[in-house]
C-alpha positions in Angstrom: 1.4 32.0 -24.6 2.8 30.6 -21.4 1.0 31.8 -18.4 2.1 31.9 -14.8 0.0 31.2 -11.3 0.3 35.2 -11.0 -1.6 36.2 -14.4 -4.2 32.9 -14.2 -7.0 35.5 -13.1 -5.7 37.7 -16.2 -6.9 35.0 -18.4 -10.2 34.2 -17.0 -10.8 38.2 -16.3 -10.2 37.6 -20.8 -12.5 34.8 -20.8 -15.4 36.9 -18.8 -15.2 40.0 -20.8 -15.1 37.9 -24.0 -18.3 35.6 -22.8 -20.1 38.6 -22.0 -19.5 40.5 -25.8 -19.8 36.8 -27.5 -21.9 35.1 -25.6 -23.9 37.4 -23.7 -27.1 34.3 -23.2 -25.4 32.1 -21.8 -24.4 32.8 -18.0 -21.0 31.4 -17.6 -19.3 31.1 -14.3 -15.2 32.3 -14.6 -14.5 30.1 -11.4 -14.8 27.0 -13.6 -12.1 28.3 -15.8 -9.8 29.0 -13.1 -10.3 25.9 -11.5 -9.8 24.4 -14.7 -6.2 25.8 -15.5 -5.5 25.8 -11.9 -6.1 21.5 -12.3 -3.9 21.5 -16.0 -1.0 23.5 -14.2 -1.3 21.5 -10.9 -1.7 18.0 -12.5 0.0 18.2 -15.9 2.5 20.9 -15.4 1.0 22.8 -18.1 0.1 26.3 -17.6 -0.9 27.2 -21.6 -4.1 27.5 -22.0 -3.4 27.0 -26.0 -1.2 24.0 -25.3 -3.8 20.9 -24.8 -2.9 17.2 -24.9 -5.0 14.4 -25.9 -6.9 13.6 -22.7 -6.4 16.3 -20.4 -9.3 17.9 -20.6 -11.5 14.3 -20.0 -9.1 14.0 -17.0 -9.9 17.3 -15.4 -13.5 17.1 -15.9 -14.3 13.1 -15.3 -11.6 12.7 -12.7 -10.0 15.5 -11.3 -12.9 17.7 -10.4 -15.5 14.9 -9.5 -12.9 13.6 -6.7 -11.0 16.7 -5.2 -13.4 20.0 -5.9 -16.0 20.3 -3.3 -18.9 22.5 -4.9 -22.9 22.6 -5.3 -25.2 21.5 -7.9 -25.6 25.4 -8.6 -21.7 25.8 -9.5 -21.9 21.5 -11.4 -24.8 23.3 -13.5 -22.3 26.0 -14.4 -19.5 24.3 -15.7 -21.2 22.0 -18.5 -22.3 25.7 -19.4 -18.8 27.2 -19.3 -16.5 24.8 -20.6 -18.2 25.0 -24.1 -17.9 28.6 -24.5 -14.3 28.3 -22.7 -13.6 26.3 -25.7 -14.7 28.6 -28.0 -12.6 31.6 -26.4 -9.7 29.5 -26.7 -10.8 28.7 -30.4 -10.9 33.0 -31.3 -8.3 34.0 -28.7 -5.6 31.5 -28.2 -6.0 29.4 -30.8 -5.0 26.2 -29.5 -3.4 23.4 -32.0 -5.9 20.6 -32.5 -9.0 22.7 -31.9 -11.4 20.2 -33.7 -10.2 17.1 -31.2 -10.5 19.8 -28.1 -14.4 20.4 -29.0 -14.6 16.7 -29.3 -12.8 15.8 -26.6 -14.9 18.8 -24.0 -18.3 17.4 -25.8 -17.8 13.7 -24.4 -16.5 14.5 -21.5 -19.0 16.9 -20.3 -21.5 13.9 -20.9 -19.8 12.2 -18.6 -19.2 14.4 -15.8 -22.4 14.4 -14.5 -22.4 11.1 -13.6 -18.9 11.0 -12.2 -19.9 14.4 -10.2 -22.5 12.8 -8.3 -20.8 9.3 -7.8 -19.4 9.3 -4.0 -17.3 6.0 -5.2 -15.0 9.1 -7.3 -14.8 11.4 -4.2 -11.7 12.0 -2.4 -11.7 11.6 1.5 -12.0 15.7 2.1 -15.3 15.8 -0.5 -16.9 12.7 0.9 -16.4 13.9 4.2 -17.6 17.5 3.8 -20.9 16.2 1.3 -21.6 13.9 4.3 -21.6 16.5 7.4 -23.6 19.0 5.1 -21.4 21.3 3.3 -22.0 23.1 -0.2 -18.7 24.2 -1.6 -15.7 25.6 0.5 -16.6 26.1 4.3 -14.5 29.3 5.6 -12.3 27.9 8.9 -14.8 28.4 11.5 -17.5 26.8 9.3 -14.9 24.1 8.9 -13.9 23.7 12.2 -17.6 23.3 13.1 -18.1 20.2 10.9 -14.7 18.8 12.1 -16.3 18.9 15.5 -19.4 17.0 14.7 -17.8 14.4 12.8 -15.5 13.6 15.9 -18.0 13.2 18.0 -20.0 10.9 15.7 -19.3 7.1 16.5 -16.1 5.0 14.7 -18.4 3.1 12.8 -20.4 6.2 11.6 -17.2 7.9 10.6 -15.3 4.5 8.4 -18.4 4.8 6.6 -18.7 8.4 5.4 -15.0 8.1 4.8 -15.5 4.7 3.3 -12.4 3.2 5.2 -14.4 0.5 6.5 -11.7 -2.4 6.9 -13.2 -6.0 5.7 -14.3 -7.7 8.2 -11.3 -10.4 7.9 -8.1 -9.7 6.3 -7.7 -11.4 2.6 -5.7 -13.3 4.0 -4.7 -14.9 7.7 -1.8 -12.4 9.3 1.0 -13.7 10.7 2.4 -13.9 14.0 5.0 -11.1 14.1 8.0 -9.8 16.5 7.7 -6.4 17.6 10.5 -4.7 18.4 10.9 -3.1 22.2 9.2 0.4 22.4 13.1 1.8 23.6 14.0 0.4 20.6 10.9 1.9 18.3 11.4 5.0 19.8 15.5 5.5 18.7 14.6 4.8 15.1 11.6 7.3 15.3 14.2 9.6 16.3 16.8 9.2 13.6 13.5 9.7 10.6 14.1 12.5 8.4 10.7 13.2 7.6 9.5 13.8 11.4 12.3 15.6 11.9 11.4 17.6 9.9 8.2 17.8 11.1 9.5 19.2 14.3 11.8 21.5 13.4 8.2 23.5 11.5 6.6 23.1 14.8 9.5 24.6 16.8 9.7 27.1 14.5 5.8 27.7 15.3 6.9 29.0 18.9 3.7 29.0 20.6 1.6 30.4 17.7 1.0 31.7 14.4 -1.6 33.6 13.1 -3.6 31.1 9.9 -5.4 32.0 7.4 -8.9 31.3 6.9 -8.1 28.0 4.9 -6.1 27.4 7.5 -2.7 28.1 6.0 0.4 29.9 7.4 -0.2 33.8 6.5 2.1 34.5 2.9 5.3 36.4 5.3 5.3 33.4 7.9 4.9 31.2 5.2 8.1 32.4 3.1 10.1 33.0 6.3 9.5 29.6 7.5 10.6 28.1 3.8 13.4 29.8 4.2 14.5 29.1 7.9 14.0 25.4 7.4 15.7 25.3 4.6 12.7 24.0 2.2 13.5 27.0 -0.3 16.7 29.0 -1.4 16.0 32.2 -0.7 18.0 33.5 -4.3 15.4 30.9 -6.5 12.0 32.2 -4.5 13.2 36.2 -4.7 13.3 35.5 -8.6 10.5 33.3 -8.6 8.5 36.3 -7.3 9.8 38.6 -9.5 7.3 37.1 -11.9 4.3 36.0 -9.6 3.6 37.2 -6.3 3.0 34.6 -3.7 -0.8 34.6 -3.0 -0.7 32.0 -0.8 1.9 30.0 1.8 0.2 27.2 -0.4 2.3 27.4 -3.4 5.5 27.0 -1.4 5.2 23.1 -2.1 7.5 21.8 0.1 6.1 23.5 3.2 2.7 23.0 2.3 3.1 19.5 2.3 4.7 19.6 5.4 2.4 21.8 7.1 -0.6 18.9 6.0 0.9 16.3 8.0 1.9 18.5 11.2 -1.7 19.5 10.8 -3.2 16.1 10.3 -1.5 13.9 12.6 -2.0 16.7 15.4 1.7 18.0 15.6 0.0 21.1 14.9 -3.3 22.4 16.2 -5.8 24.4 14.0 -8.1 27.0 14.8 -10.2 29.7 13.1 -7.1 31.8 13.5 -4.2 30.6 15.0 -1.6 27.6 14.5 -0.4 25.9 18.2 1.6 23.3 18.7 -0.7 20.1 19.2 -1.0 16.9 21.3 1.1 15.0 19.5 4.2 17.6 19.5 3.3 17.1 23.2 3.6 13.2 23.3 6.8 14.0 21.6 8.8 16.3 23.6 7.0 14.1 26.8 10.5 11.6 26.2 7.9 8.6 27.2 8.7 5.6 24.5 5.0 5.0 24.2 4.5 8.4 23.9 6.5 9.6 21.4 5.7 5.9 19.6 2.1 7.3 19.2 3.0 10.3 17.9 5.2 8.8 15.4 2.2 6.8 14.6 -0.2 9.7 13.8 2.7 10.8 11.6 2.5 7.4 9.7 -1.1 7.5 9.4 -1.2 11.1 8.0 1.4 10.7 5.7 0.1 7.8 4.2 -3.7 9.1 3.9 -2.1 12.1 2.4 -0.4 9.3 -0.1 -3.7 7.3 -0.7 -5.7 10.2 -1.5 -3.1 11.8 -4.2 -2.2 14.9 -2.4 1.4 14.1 -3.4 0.4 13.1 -6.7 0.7 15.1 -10.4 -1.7 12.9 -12.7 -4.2 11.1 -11.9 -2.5 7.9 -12.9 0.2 8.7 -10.0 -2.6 8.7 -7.5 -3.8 5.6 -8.4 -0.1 4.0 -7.9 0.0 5.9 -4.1 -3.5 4.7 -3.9 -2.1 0.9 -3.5 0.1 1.8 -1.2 -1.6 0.1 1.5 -2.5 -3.5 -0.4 1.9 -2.9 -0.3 2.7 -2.4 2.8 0.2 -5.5 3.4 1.7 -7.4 1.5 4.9 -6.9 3.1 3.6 -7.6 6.3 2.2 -11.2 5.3 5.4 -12.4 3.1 8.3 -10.1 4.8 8.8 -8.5 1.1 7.2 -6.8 -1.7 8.7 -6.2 -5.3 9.2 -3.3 -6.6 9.4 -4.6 -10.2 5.7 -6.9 -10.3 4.1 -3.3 -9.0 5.6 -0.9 -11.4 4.7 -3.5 -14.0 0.9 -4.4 -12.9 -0.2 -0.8 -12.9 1.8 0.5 -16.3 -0.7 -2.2 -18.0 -3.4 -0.9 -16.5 -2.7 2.6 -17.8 -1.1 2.0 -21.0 -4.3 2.9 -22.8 -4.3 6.3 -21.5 -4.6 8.4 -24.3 -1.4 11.1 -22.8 0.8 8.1 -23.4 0.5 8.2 -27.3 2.8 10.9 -27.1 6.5 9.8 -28.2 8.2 11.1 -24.9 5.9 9.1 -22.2 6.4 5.7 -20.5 3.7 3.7 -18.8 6.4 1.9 -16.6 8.6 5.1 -16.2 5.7 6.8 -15.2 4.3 4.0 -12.6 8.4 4.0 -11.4 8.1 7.1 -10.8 5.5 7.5 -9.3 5.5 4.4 -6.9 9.7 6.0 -6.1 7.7 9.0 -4.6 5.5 7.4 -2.7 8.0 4.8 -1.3 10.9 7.7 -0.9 8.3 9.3 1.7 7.7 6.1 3.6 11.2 5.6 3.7 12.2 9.3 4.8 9.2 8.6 7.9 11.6 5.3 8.7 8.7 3.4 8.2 10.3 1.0 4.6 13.5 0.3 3.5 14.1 -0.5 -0.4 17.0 -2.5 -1.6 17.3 -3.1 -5.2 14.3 -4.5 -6.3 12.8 -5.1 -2.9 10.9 -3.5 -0.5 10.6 -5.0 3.3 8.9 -3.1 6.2 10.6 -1.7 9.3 10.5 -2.8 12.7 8.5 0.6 12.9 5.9 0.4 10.3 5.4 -3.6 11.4 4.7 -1.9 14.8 2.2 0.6 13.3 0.3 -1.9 11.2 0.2 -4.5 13.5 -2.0 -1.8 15.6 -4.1 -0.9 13.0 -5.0 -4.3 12.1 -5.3 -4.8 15.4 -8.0 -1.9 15.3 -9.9 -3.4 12.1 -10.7 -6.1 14.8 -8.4 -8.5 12.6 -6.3 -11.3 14.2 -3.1 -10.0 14.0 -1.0 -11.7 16.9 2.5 -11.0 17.8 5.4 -13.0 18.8 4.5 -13.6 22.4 0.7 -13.1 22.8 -0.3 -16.6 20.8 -0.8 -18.1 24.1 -4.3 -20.0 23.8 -4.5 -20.2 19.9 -5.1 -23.5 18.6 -2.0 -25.2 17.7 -2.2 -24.7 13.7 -2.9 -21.0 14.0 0.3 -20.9 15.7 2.1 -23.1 13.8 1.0 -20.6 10.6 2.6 -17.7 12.5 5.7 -19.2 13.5 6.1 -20.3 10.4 6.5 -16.6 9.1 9.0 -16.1 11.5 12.8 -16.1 11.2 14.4 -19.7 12.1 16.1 -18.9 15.4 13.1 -17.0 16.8 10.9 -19.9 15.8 12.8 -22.2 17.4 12.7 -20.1 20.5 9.4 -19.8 20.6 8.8 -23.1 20.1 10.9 -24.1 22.9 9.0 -21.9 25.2 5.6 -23.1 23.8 6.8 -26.7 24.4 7.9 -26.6 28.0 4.7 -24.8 29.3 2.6 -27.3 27.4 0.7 -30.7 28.1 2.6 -32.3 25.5 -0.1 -35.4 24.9 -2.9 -32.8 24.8 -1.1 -31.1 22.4 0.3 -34.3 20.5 -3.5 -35.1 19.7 -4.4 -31.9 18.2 -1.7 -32.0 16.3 -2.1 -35.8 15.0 -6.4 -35.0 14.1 -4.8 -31.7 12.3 -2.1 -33.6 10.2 -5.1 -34.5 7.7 -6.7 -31.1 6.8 -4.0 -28.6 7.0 -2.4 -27.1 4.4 0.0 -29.6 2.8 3.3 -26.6 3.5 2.6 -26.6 7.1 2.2 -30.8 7.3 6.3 -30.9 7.6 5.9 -28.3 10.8 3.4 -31.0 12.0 5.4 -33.9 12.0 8.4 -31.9 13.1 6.4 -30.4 16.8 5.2 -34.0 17.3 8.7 -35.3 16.5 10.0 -32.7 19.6 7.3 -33.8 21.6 8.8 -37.4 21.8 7.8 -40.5 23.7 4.7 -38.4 25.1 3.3 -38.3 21.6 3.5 -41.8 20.9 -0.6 -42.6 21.6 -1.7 -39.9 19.3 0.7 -40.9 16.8 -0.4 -44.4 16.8 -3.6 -43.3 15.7 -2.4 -42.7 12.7 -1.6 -46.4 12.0 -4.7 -47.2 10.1 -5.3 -43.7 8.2 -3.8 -42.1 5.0 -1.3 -39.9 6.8 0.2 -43.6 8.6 3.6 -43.1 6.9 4.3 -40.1 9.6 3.3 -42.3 11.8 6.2 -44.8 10.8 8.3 -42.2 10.0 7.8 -40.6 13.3 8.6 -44.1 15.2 11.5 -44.4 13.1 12.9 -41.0 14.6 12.4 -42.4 18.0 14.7 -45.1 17.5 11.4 -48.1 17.2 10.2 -50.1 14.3 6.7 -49.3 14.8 3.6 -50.9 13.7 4.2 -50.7 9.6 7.7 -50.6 8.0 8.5 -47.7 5.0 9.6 -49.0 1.9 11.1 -47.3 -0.7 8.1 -45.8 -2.1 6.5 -45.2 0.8 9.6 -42.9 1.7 9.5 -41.2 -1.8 5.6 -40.3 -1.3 6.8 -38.5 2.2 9.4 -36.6 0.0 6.6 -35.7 -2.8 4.5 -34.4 -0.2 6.6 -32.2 1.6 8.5 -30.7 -2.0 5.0 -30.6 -3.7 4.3 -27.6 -2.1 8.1 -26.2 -2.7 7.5 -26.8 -6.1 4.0 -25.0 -6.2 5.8 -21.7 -4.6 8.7 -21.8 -7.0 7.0 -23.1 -10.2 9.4 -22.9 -13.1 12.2 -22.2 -10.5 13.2 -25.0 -9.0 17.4 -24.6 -8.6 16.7 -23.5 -5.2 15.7 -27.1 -4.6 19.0 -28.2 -5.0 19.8 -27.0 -1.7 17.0 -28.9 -0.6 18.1 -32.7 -2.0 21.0 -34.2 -1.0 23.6 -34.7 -4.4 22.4 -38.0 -5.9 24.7 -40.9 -7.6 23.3 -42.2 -10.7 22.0 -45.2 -9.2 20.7 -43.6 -6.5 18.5 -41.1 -8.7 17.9 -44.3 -10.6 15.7 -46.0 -7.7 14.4 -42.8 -6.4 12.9 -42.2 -9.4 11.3 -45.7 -9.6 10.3 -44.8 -6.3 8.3 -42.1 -7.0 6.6 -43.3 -9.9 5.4 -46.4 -7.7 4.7 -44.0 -4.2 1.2 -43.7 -5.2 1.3 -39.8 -4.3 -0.9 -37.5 -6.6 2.0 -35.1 -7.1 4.6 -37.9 -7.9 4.7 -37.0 -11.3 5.0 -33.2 -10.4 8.2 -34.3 -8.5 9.5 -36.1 -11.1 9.2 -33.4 -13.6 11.2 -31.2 -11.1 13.4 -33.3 -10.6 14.5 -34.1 -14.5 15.2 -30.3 -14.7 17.6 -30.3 -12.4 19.2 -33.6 -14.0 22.7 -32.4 -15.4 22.6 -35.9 -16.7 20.9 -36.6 -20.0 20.3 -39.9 -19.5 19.3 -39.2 -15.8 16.7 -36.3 -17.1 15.4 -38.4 -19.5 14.6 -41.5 -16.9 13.0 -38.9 -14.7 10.8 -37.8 -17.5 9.8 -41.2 -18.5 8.8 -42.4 -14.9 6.7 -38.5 -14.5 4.8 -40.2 -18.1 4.3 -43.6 -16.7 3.2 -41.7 -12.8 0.4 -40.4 -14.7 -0.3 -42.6 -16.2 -1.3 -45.1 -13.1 
């Protein structure tokens, strides 16, 4: 018996009358029904109530409910009442396939949902925030408007913590320097994004009000009109769609509900008890200031992506979990310029592959995650805030705008190209490093010529010990620009570990300099600066042939011999590299016999 949104209330209207002739001692509540199916249609696409799969029910009632339904202990008692009896009426009235597992499945999970009901950790943003300013179920607008007020005015720190959005304190890891683009140019691609475009077409088609509901949403005729106009619904498909359930609500129009959220959340639009305005951000906008409009754009990106991370957008749970990892994304891409698309979609179908809904035939984990992170992604990407190509996904020049800000915010380093002036030199070393080759260069020139170049030739000589061993090459290559003015530091050196950049560095200058390199002492230079090549590329080393120059046979011969005599804890490392990438036998072969005997020193 398949039963639409319209006839939902016909069912639990059933369920009531049948409780009170079966059941008449115990005092069920019908609203835990209908939220029930209204969670199964909303999150499973299933609106039979005798069609249940393995695990749907446990979802609804240990996941679903605990994290978006805001309600009292009154209406918590209620349901692990309800649902057993709502069992039962499905058992005599609809009998459901699988009845047996159903009472099973209803019995543990009510023994769970207590706990999950009561742990904030499971709460959505909306729920914690409500429980936390006071409210018992569903405030009515002005009620809500109210605690909206109050927890404004309470102080940033107050409100990370009720919404538990507290950033860490540092980032995981150090953020690069990055290059942000000119606000003239931020501001044309805000202008060319789909998604606030259509953002301010709703708004315009606001005028300078519209009368809301008391949940806040468009009334059901401004809601269907504005569907129409904007092109979010064809008029044909909604008249028959309504010829079997009424529209109750501007709400079920999908498209412009989700649409209406982020006006309304990132302040395009401006809510009261009543009435819909156009907001401050809509003002920014239409202001035609860059920085303007680039803050409005950026409410946008922030709303969208909260809506994202709490699974507004999504239709299982597992989906919500994918959009919920948006942000460790988009972080990612910030720190190594890149994310893919692949490692994500296949790190999150292992962690739901044990969900019972997937031992049906038809289901996927990794077409599922794909899905679902496609979605997410397609969203970001209609905002102009990510750009996918193939397998990869890299950030914009707007969304590296956005985050920089926000990191920013956190009260995380998060320097941009231009504003490293008075960072130590390896801190800005690390953040040119992230940088394209050209701007590097130019920003090391500019760095250079308003520097004291033997001040800064002894920093870098102390740091050429403890850095990381990837950014020792950098090292050596400022203090190799620096020239004759870095010769003292240099010479320090002489008479530590690091001495062969010392000699190396004279050699560049043209000098002898105090010790001579021999052949091994130039193949442990060459370990240490592919070690950690090696270490980021592990089994795939081609890409070091565009690192090494082509080698003869007797060449590879002595460099090999080299190596195994340099002395350099990742000789052998090298040397095992290196006898991949051997097209010779023989040559592969030497290369894996001097790695054995490297070791073995």
């Amino acid at each position: 018996m398949a039963v639409s949104e319209s006839t939902r209330r016909e069912v639990v209207a059933e369920f009531a009358a049948w409780a009170e002739g079966s059941r008449p001692e115990v005092p069920v509540e019908p609203d835990v029904v209908e939220t029930i199916l209204e969670a199964k249609a909303n999150y499973f696409d299933s609106t039979d109530p005798a069609s249940w799969r393995a695990g749907e029910l446990t979802e609804i009632l240990t996941d679903i409910i605990p994290r978006k339904v805001v309600a009292d202990r009154e209406w918590n008692d209620a349901l692990i009442r309800t649902v057993p009896v709502f069992v039962e009426f499905l058992a005599d009235r609809k009998r459901p396939y699988a009845i047996r597992r159903l009472r099973a499945e209803a019995e543990d999970a009510l023994a769970l949902f207590a706990e999950a009901v009561s742990d904030p950790e499971r709460w959505g943003i909306g729920k914690r925030l409500l429980s936390a300013m006071g409210a018992e179920g569903l405030p009515d607008q002005a009620a809500l408007d109210e605690l909206t007020a109050r927890f404004n005015a309470l102080p940033v720190e107050e409100r990370d913590r009720i919404l538990g959005t507290e950033a860490p304190a540092e980032p995981p890891v150090p953020l690069p320097a990055v290059r942000l683009a000119p606000s003239d140019e931020l501001a044309g691609a805000a202008r060319s994004a789909p998604l606030l475009a259509d953002v301010l077409a709703l708004v315009r088609w606001l005028g300078d009000r519209r009368e809301v509901t008391t949940t806040g949403a468009l009334r059901v005729k401004d809601g269907r009109q504005a569907a129409v106009d904007l092109g979010l619904v064809d008029p044909g498909e909604l008249a028959r769609r309504e010829e079997f359930a009424v529209l109750r609500s501007s709400a079920e129009l999908v498209d412009l509900d989700e649409l209406w959220a982020y006006a309304a959340s990132s302040g395009f639009v401006r809510l009261t008890a009543s009435r819909a305005y156009p907001g401050e951000a809509m003002d920014n906008w239409q202001s035609g200031d860059d920085d303007a409009m680039l803050s409005a754009w950026g409410e946008l990106f922030d709303a969208v992506l909260a809506g994202l991370v709490e699974g507004d957008q999504a239709t299982m749970t597992y989906h919500a979990d994918v959009h919920a990892d948006l942000p460790a994304m988009l972080f990612t891409a910030y720190v190594d310029g890149a994310v893919s698309r692949e490692r994500i979609v296949e790190s999150h179908a292992e962690k739901i592959a044990g969900h019972p809904i997937f031992t049906l035939p038809d289901l996927d984990p990794r077409t599922e995650v794909a899905g679902a992170l496609d979605d997410g992604l397609g969203r970001l990407e209609r905002l102009g805030a990510v750009r996918t190509d193939g397998d990869v996904m890299r950030l914009t020049p707007l969304a590296v705008w956005r985050l920089n800000a926000l990191y920013a915010s956190f009260g995380w380093d998060a320097p941009s190209v231009g504003d490293l002036t008075g960072a130590d030199p390896i801190t800005r070393l690390t953040s040119l490093s992230r940088l394209a080759d050209d701007d590097a260069a130019s920003e090391i020139a500019l760095w250079l010529d308003g520097a004291d170049h033997a001040a800064l030739a002894g920093e870098l000589a102390e740091a050429i010990g403890v850095v990381q061993p990837w950014l020792r090459p950098a090292v050596f290559d400022l203090l190799t620009r620096i020239g004759e003015p870095a010769a003292p530091a240099v010479d320090e050196l002489a008479d530590t570990p690091w001495w062969r950049y010392a000699a190396a560095w004279h050699e560049q200058q043209g000098d002898s300099g105090p010790r001579p390199l021999s052949g091994p002492d130039r193949a442990w230079l060459l370990a240490d600066q592919l070690a950690p090549t090696l270490d980021e590329l592990g089994e795939e080393v081609e890409a070091l042939r565009e690192i090494l120059p082509a080698l003869s046979a007797v060449d590879a011969a002595r460099l090999y011999d080299d190596l195994m005599h340099s002395g350099h804890p990742r000789a052998a490392d090298v040397l095992d590299a290196l006898s991949r990438l051997a097209t010779d036998k023989q040559a592969a072969k030497a290369a894996r016999k001097a790695a054995f005997k490297a070791r073995s020193r």
